[in-house]
C-alpha positions in Angstrom: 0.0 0.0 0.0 1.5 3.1 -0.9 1.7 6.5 1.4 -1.6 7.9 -0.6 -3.7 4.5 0.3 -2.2 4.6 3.6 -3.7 8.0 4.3 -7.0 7.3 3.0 -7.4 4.2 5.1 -6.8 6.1 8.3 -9.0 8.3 7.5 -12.1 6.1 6.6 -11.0 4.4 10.1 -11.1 7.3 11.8 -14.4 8.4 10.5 -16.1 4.6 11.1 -14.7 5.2 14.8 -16.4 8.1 15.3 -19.6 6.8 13.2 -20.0 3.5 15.9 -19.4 5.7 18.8 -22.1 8.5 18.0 -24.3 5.7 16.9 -24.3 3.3 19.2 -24.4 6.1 22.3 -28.1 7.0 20.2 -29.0 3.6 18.6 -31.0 0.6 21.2 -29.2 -1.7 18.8 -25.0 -1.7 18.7 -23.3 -1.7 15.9 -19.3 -3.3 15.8 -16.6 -3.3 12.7 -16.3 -6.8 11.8 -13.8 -5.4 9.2 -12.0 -3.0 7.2 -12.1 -3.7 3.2 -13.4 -2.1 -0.2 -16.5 -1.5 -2.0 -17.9 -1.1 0.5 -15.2 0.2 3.1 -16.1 -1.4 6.4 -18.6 -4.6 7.0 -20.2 -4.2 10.5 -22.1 -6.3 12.6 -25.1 -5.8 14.8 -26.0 -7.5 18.2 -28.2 -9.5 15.9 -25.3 -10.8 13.7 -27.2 -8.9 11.1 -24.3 -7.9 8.6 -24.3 -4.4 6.6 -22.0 -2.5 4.4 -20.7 1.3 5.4 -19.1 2.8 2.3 -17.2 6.5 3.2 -16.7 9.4 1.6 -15.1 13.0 2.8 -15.1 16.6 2.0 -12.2 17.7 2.3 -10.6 21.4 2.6 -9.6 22.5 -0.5 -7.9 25.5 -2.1 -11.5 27.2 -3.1 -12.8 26.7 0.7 -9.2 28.2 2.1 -9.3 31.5 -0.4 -12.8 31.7 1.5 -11.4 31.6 4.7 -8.9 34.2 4.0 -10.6 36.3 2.2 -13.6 36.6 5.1 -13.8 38.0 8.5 -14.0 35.9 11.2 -17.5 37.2 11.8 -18.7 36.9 8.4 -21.3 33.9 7.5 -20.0 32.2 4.4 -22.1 33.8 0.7 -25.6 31.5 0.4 -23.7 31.2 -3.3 -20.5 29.3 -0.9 -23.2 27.6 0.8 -25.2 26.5 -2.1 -21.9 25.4 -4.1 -21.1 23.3 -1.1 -24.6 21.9 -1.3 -24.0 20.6 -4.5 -20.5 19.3 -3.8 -22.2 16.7 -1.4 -25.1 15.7 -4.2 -22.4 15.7 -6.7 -20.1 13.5 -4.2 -24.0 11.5 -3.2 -24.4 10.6 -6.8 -20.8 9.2 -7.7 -21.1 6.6 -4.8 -24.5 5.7 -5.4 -23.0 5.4 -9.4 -20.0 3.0 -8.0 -23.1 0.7 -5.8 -23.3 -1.6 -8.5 -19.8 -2.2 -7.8 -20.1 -3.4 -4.1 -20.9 -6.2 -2.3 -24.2 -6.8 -2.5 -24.4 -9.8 -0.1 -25.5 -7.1 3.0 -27.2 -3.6 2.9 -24.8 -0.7 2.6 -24.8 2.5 4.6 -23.2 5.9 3.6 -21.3 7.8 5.5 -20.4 11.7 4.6 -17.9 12.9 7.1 -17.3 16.5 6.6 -14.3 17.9 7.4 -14.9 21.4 6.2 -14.0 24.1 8.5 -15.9 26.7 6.4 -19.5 25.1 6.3 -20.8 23.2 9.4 -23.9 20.9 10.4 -26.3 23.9 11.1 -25.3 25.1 7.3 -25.8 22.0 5.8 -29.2 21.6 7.8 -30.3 25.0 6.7 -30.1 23.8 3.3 -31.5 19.7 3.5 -34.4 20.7 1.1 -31.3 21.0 -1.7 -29.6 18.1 -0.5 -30.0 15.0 -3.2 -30.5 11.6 -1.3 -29.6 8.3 -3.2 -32.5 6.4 -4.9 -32.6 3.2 -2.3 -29.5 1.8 -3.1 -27.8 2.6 0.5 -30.4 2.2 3.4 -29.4 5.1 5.3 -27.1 8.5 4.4 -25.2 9.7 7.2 -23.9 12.8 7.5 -20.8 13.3 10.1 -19.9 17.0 10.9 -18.6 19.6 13.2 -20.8 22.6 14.0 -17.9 24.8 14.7 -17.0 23.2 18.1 -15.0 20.3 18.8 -17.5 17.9 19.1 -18.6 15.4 16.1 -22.8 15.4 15.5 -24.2 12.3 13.5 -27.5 13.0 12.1 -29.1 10.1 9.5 -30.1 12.4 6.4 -33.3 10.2 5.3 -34.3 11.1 8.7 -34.0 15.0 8.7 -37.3 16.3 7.1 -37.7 17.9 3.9 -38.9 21.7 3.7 -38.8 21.9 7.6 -37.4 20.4 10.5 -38.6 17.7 12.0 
């Protein structure tokens, strides 16, 4: 495995580490990593033995998000144009993972998991814009998105949960 791979897998471990905490600390039934693999990235395991797929993707800082950041106060909300652009970075990123499904193990359900690691846009500005937000067509049971909100801490929120038009 090369320095690049090496990278990436530490990351998509790190993000499923955080995933099973948040979840199981909210979820009546635990989830575990049986292992870590591809297509889909990790297999976990419920307390039933019941088996499903957790594919994960991140948005990652990048040179458009840090001329933001330089270019703003600190007091300054990000443009609804930055907002809406970031919007359709995680419908554009949605869609490419639900294109690669029919690549994956299908032996299980598969989960997604969005862990964003943006330091520009947080939970609260993703939420304020859900009605935008493009879900997958039933291939993965359940989006997740994994965020800051501009604190430390890591929120988990299931997207096909969060209402449309309103909150819930």
């Amino acid at each position: 495995m090369n320095k690049h791979e090496d990278q990436k897998k530490a990351l998509e471990q790190a993000a499923i580490d955080i995933f099973l905490e948040l979840y199981n600390v909210n979820n009546e039934v635990p989830l575990r990593m049986v292992q870590q693999q591809e297509k889909p990235d990790a297999l976990l395991e419920d307390a039933r033995n019941n088996r499903i797929g957790l594919e994960v993707t991140h948005l990652f800082y990048d040179t458009e998000e840090a001329r933001l950041m330089l270019s703003r106060s600190e007091l300054t909300k990000p443009s609804v144009e930055g907002i809406d652009t970031f919007i359709k970075v995680i419908n554009d990123r949605i869609q490419s993972k639900e294109h690669k499904f029919k690549d994956y193990s299908h032996d299980y359900p598969c989960m997604l998991l969005i862990r964003n690691l943006s330091l520009l846009f947080g939970m609260s500005d993703i939420l304020g814009r859900k009605r935008n937000l493009v879900l997958p067509h039933g291939h993965f049971t359940q989006v997740w998105l994994l965020s800051r909100d501009f604190t430390p801490d890591w929120l988990l929120i299931n997207l096909n949960e969060v209402g449309r038009g309103g909150m819930k």
